[in-house]
N, C-alpha and C positions, 0 to 999 in steps of 0.2 A: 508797797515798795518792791517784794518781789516780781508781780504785774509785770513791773516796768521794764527790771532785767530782762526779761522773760520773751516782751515784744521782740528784741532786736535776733534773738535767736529763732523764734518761730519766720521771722521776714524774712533770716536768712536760710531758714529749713523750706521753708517754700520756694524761694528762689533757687535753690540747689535743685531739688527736686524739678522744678520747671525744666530747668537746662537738662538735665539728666532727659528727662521726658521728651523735650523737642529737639534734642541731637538723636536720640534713638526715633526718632520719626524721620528723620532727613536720615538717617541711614537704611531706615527699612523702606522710603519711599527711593531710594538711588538702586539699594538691592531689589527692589521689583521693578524698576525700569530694566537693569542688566539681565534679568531672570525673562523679562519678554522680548529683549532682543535676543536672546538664546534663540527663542521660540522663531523669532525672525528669521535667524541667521540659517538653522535649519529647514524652514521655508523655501530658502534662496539656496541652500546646496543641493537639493532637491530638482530645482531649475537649473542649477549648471548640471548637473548628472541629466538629465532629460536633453539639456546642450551636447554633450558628448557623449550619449548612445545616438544621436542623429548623425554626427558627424562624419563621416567614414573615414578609416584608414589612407593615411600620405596617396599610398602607391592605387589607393579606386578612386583616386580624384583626378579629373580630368587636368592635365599637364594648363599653366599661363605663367606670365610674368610676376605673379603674385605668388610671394612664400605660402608654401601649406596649399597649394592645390588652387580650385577657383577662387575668384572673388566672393563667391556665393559659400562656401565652405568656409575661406579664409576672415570673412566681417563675421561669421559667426562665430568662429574659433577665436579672434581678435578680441571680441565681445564678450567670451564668456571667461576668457582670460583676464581681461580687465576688472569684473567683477570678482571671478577670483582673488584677484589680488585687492582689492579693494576690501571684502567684506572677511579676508583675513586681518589688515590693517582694524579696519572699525571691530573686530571681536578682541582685540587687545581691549581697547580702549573703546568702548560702547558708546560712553557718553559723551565722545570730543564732538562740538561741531564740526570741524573743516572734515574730517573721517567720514561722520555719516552722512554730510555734503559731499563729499568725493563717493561715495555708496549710492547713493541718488542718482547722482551722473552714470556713473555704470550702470544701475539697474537700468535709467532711460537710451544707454545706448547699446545695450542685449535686447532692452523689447524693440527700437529701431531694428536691430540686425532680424528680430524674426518676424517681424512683420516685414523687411525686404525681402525674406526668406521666402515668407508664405504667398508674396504675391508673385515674385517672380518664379516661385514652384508652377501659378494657375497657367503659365502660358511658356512653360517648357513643353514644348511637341513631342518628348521623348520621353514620357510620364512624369509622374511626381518622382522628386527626389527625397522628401521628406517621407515618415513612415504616414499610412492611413490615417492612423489612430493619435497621430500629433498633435492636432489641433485641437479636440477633445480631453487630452490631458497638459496640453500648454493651459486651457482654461481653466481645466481641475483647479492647477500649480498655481495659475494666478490669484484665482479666489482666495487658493489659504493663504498665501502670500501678502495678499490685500488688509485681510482680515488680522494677520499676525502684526503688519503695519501700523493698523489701526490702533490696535490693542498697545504696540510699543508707544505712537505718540498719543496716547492717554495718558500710557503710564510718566510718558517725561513731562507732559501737561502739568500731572499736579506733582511731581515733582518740581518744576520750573516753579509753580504757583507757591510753593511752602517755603522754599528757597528765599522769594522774594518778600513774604510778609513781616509785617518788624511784629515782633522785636525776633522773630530768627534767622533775618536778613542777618542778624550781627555772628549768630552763629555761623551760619553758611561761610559769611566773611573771615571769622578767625577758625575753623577748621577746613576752610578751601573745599567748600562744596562748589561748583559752579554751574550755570546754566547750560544745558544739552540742548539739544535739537533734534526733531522727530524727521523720520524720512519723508518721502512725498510717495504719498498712495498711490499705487498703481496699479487700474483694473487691468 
């Protein structure tokens, strides 16, 4: 007779415990997604500082109709601007889609602006504008950039993946965990 009491409390001792168990997993799998885009984010301030020691000063840039000097200063300064402000937006908020969509976008139109940069440097008559050693540590920057990318959509991968398995689809559901999105790699 006791037995019998006894089932419905051990069902519900395991059950408690389950939940207990797979909410702290979808919180330890969100907090190592945030903890690699850290790694990310730092990555990428890395690249905008490399963006603005290249840059030079208002008044050593050749005078056009374009704010902030040439064209060639200015889509780069525009670019590394935009990302600025982008991968401040996505560091609030790490794992929103449309953030680290709008981050993607920036990051592809800072590597536009230096690969205009780098090509219209090779056929300036009046030397290079860019420093020597730029190219060589734009690639440094990209690699770990690349690599810190990669590492972040892993980490949102099985994140996304844990999220959606039942039965803790139903947790994700009632403590509003939701699906993220990993940036797009970029060598």
């Amino acid at each position: 007779m006791q037995t019998a009491h006894l089932l419905p409390w051990g069902v519900a001792a395991v059950g408690v415990f389950w939940v207990v168990g797979a909410y702290n997993r979808l919180v330890r799998l969100r907090s190592q997604a945030k903890t690699t885009f850290a790694k990310l984010e730092a990555e990428l301030t890395r690249q905008l500082q490399l963006a603005q020691e290249c840059i030079p000063p208002e008044e050593d840039q050749p005078a056009s109709q374009f704010s902030g000097g040439s064209a060639f200063w200015g889509g780069l300064q525009g670019a590394a601007a935009q990302l600025a402000a982008t991968l401040q937006s996505a560091k609030a908020r790490p794992l929103d889609p449309d953030r680290i969509a709008a981050l993607g976008a920036a990051q592809e139109v800072l590597a536009m602006a230096w690969d205009r940069a780098e090509h219209d440097d090779a056929h300036d008559l009046a030397g290079p504008r860019l420093p020597e050693n730029f190219s060589t540590e734009r690639q440094q920057r990209a690699r770990m950039t690349l690599a810190a990318a990669v590492n972040f959509n892993s980490a949102v991968a099985e994140y996304n993946e844990a999220i959606a398995q039942f039965p803790a689809v139903l947790l994700a559901w009632l403590f509003g965990f939701h699906p993220a999105r990993g940036v797009r790699a970029q060598s």
